[in-house]
PyMOL commands that place a pseudoatom at each C-alpha (Angstrom):
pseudoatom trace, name=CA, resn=UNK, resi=1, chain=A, elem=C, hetatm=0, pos=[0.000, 0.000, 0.000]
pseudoatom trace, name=CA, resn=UNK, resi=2, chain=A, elem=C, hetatm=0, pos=[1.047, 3.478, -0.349]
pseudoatom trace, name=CA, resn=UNK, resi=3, chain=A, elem=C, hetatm=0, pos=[0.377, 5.552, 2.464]
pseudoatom trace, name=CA, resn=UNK, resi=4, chain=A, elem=C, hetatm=0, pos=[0.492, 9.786, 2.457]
pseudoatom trace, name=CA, resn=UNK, resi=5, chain=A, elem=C, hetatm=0, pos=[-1.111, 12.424, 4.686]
pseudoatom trace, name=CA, resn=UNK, resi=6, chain=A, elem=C, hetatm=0, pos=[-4.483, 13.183, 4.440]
pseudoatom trace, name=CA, resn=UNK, resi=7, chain=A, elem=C, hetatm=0, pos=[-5.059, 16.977, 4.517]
pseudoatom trace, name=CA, resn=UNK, resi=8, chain=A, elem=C, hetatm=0, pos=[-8.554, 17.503, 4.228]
pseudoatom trace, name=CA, resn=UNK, resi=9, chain=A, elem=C, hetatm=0, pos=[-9.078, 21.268, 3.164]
pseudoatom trace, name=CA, resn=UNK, resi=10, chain=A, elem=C, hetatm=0, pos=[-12.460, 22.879, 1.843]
pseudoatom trace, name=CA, resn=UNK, resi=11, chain=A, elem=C, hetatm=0, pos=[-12.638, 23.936, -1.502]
pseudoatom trace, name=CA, resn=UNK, resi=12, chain=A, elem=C, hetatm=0, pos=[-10.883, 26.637, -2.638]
pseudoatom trace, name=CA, resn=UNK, resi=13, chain=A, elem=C, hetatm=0, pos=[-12.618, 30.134, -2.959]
pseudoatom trace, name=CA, resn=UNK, resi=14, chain=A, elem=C, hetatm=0, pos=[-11.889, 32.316, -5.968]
pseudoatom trace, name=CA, resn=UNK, resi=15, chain=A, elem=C, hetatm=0, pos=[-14.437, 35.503, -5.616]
pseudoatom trace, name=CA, resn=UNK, resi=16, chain=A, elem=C, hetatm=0, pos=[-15.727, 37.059, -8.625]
pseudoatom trace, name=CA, resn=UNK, resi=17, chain=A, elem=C, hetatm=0, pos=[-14.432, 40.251, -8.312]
pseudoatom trace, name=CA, resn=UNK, resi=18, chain=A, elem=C, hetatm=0, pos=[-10.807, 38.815, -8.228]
pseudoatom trace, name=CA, resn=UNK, resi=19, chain=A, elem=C, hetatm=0, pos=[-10.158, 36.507, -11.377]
pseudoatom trace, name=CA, resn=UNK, resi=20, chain=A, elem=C, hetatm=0, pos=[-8.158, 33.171, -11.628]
pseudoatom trace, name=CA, resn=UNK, resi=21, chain=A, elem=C, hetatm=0, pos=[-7.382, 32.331, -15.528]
pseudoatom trace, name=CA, resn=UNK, resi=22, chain=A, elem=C, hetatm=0, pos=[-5.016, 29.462, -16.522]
pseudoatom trace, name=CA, resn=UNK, resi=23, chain=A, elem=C, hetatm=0, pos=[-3.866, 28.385, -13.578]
pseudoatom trace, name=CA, resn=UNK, resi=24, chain=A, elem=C, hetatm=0, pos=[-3.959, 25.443, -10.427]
pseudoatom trace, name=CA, resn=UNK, resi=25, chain=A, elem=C, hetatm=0, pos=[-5.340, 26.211, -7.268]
pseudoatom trace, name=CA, resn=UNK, resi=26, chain=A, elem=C, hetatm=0, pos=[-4.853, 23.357, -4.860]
pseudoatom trace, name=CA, resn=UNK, resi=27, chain=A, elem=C, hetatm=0, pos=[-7.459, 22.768, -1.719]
pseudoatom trace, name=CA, resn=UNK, resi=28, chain=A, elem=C, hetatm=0, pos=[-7.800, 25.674, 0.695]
pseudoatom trace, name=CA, resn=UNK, resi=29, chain=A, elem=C, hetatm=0, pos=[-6.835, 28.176, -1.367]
pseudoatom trace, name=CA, resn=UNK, resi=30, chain=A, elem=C, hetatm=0, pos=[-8.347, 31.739, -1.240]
pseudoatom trace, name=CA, resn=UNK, resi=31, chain=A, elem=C, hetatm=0, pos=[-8.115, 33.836, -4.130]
pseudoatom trace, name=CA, resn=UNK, resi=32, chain=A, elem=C, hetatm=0, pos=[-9.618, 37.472, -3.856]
pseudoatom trace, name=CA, resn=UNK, resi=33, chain=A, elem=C, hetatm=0, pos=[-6.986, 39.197, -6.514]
pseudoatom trace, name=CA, resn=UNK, resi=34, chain=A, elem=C, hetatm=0, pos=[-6.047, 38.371, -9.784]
pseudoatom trace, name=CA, resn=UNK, resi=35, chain=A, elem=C, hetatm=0, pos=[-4.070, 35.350, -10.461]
pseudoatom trace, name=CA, resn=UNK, resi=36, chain=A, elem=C, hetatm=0, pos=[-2.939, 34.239, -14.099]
pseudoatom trace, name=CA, resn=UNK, resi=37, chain=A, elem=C, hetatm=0, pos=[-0.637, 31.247, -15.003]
pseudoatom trace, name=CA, resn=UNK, resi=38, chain=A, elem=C, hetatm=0, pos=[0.341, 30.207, -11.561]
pseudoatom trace, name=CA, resn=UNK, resi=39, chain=A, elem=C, hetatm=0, pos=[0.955, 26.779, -9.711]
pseudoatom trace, name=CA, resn=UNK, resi=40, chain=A, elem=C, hetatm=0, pos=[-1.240, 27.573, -5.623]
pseudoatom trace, name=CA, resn=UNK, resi=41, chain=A, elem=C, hetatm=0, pos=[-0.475, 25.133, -3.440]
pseudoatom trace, name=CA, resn=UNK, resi=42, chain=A, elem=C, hetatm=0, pos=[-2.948, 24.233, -0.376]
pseudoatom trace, name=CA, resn=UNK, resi=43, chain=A, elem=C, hetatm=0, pos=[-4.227, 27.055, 1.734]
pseudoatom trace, name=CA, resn=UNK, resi=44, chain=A, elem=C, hetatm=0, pos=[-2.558, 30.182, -0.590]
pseudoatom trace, name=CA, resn=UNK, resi=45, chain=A, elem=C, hetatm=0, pos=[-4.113, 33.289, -0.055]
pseudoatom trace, name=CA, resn=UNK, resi=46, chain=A, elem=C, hetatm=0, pos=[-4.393, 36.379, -2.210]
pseudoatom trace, name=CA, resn=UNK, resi=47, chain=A, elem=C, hetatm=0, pos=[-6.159, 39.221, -0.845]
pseudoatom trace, name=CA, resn=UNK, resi=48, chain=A, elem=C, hetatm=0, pos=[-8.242, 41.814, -2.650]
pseudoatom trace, name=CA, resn=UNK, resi=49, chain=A, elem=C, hetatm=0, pos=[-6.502, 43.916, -5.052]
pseudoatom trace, name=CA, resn=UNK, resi=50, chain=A, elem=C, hetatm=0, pos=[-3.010, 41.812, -5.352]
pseudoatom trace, name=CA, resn=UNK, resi=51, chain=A, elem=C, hetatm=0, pos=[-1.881, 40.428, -8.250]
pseudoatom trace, name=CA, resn=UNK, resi=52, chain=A, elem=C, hetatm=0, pos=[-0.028, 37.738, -9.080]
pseudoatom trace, name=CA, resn=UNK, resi=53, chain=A, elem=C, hetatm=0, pos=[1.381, 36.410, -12.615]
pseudoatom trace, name=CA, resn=UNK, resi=54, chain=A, elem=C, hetatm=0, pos=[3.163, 33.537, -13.857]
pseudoatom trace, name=CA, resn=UNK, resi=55, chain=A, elem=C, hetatm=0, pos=[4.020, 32.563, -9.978]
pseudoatom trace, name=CA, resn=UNK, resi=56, chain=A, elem=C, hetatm=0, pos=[4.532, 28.995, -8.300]
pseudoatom trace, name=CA, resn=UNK, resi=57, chain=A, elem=C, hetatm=0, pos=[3.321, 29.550, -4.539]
pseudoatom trace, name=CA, resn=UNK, resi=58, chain=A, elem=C, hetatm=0, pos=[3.968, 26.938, -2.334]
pseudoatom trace, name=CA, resn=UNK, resi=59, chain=A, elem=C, hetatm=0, pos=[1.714, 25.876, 0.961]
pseudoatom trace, name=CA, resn=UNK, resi=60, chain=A, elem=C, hetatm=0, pos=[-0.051, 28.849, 3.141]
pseudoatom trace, name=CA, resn=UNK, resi=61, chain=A, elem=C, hetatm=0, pos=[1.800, 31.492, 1.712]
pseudoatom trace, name=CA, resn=UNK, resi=62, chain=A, elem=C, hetatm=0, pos=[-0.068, 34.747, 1.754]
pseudoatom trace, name=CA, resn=UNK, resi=63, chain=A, elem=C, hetatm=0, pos=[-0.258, 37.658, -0.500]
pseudoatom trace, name=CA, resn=UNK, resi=64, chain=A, elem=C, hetatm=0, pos=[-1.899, 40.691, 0.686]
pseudoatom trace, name=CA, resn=UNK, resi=65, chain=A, elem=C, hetatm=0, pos=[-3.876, 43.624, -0.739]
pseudoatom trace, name=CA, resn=UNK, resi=66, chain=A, elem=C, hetatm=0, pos=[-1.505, 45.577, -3.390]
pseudoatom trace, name=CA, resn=UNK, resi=67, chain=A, elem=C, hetatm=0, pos=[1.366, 43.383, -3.841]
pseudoatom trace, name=CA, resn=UNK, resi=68, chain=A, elem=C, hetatm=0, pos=[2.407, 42.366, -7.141]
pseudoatom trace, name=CA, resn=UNK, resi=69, chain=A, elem=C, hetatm=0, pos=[3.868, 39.289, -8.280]
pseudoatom trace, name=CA, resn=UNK, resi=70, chain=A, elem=C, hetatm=0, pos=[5.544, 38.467, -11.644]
pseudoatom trace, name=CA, resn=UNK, resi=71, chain=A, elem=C, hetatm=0, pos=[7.904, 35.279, -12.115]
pseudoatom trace, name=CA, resn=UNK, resi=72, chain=A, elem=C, hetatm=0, pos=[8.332, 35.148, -8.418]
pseudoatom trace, name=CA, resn=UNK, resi=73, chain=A, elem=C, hetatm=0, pos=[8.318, 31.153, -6.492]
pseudoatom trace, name=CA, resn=UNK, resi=74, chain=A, elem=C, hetatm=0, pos=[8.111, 31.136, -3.048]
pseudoatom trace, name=CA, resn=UNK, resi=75, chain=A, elem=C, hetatm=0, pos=[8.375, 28.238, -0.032]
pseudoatom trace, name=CA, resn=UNK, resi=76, chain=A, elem=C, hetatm=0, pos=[6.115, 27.314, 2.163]
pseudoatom trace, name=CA, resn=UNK, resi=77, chain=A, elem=C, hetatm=0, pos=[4.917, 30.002, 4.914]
pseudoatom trace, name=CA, resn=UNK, resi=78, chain=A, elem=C, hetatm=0, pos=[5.881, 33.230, 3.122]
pseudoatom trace, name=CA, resn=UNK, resi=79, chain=A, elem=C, hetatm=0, pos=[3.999, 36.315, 3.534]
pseudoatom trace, name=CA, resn=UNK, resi=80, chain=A, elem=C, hetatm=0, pos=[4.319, 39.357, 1.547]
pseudoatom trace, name=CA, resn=UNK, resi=81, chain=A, elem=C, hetatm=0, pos=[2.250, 42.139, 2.786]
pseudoatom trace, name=CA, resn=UNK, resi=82, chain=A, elem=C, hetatm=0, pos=[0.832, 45.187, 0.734]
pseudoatom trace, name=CA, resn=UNK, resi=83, chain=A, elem=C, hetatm=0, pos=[2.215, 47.436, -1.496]
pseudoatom trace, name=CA, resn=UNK, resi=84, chain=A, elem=C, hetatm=0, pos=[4.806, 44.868, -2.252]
pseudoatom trace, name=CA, resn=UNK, resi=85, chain=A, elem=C, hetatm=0, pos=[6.423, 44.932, -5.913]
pseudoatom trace, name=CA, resn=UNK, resi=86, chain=A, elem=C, hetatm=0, pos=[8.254, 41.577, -6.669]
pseudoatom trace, name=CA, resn=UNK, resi=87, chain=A, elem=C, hetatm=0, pos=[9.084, 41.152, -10.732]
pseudoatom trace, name=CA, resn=UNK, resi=88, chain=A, elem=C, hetatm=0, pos=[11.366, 38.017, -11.946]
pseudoatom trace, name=CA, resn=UNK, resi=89, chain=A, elem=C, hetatm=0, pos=[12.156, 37.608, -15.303]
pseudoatom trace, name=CA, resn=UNK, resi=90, chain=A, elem=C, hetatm=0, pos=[10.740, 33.505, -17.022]
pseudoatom trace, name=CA, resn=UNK, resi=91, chain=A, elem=C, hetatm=0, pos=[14.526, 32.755, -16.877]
pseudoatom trace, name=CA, resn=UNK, resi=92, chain=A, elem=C, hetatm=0, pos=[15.370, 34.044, -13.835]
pseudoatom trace, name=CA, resn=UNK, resi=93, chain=A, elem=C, hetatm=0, pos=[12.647, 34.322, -11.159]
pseudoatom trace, name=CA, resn=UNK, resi=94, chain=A, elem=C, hetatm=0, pos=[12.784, 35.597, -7.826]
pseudoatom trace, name=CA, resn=UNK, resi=95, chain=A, elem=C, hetatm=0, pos=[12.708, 32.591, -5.295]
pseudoatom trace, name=CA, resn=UNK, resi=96, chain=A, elem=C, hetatm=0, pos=[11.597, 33.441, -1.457]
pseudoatom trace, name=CA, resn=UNK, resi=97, chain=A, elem=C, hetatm=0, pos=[12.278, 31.232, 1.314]
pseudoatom trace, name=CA, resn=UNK, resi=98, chain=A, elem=C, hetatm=0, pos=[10.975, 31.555, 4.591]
pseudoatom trace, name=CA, resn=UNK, resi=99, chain=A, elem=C, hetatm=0, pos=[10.548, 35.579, 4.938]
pseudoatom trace, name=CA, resn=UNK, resi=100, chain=A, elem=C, hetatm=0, pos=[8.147, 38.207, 5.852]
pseudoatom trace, name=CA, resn=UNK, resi=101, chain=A, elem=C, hetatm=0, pos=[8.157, 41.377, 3.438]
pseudoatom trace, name=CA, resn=UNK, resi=102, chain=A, elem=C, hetatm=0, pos=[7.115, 43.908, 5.106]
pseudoatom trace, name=CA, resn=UNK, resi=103, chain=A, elem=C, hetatm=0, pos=[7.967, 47.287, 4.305]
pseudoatom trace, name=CA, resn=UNK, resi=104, chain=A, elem=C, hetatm=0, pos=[6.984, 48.284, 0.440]
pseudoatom trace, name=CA, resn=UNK, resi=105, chain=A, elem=C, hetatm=0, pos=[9.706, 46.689, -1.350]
pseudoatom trace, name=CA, resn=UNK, resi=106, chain=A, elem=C, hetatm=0, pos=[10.684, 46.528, -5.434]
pseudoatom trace, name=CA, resn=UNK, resi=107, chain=A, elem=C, hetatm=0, pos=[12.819, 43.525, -7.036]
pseudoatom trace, name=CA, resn=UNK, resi=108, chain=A, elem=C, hetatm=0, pos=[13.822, 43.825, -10.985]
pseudoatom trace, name=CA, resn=UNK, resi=109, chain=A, elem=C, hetatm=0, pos=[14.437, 41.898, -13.359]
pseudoatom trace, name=CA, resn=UNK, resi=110, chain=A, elem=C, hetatm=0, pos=[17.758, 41.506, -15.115]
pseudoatom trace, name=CA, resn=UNK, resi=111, chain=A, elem=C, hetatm=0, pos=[18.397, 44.052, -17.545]
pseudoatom trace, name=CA, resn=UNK, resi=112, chain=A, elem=C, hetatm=0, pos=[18.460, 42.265, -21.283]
pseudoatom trace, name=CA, resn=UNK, resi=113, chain=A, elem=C, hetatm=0, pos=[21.835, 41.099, -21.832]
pseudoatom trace, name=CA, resn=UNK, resi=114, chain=A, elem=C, hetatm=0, pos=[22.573, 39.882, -18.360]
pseudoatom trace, name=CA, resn=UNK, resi=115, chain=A, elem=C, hetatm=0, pos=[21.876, 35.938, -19.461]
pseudoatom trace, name=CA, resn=UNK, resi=116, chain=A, elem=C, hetatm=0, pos=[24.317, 34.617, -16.831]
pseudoatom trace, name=CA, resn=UNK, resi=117, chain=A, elem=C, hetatm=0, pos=[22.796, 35.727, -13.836]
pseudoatom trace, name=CA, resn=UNK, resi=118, chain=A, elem=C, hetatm=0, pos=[21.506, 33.004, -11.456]
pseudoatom trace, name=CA, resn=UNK, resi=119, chain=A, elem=C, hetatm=0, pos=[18.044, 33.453, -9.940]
pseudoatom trace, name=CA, resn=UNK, resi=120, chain=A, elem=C, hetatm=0, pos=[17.477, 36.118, -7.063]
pseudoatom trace, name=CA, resn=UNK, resi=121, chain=A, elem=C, hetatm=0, pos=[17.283, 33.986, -3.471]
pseudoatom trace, name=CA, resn=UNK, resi=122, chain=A, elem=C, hetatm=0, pos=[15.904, 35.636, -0.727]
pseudoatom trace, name=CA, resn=UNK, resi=123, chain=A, elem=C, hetatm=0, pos=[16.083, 33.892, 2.811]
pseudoatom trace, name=CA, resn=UNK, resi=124, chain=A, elem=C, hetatm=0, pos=[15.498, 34.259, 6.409]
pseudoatom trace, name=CA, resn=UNK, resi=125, chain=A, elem=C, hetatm=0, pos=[13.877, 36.878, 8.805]
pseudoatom trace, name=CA, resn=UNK, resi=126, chain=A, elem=C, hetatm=0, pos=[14.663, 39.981, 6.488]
pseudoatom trace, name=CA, resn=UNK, resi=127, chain=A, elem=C, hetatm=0, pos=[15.834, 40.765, 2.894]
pseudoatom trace, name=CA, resn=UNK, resi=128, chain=A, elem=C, hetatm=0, pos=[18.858, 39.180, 3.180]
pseudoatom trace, name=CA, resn=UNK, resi=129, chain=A, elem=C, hetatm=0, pos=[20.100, 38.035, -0.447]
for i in range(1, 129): cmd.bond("trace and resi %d" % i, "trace and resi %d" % (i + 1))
show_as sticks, trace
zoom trace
């Protein structure tokens, strides 16, 4: 036999006013803001008026009102509050492990011509690179 967790979650909410096109949204997940092309794993939240794009969010990782997110992944039990700016290129996206952006923050992309830059990390209790 195989044997896993069992997780039982409700369904996951996606209101009207927010939007979820082309993507997966695992159990639990509450989507308020706009999501398009992204991977939500169980329990995500995005809050009214975020948006997120081409993102992979890993478990109970919450997004609140006024962040954006383009070509960002994070781990499991991120948070990034509101006003938040986060923009990763498809080649190199902005990875978050672990951390709690707080304070209105912006991330770029690399400029064209930079092809041999590795992906932007960000780990621990601040915005530590």
């Amino acid at each position: 036999p195989v044997y896993g967790k069992e997780n039982d979650s409700p369904s996951s909410y996606i209101d009207p006013e927010g939007g979820c096109v082309n993507s997966l949204a695992a159990d639990g997940c509450d989507i308020q803001g706009s999501v398009k092309n992204c991977v939500l794993f169980r329990n995500v939240r995005i809050e009214k008026g975020a948006s997120v794009e081409n993102c992979i969010l890993f478990k109970d990782t919450v997004v609140k009102r006024g962040a954006i997110l383009r070509g960002v992944i994070t781990d499991k039990y991120v948070t990034v509050s509101e006003n938040v700016t986060l923009m990763g290129h498809e080649r190199y996206p902005i990875v978050l492990s672990l951390i709690h952006i707080s304070e209105p923050t912006r991330l770029r992309p690399p400029v064209a011509g930079e092809n041999d830059l590795p992906p932007v990390y960000l780990r621990g209790p601040g915005l530590a690179a």
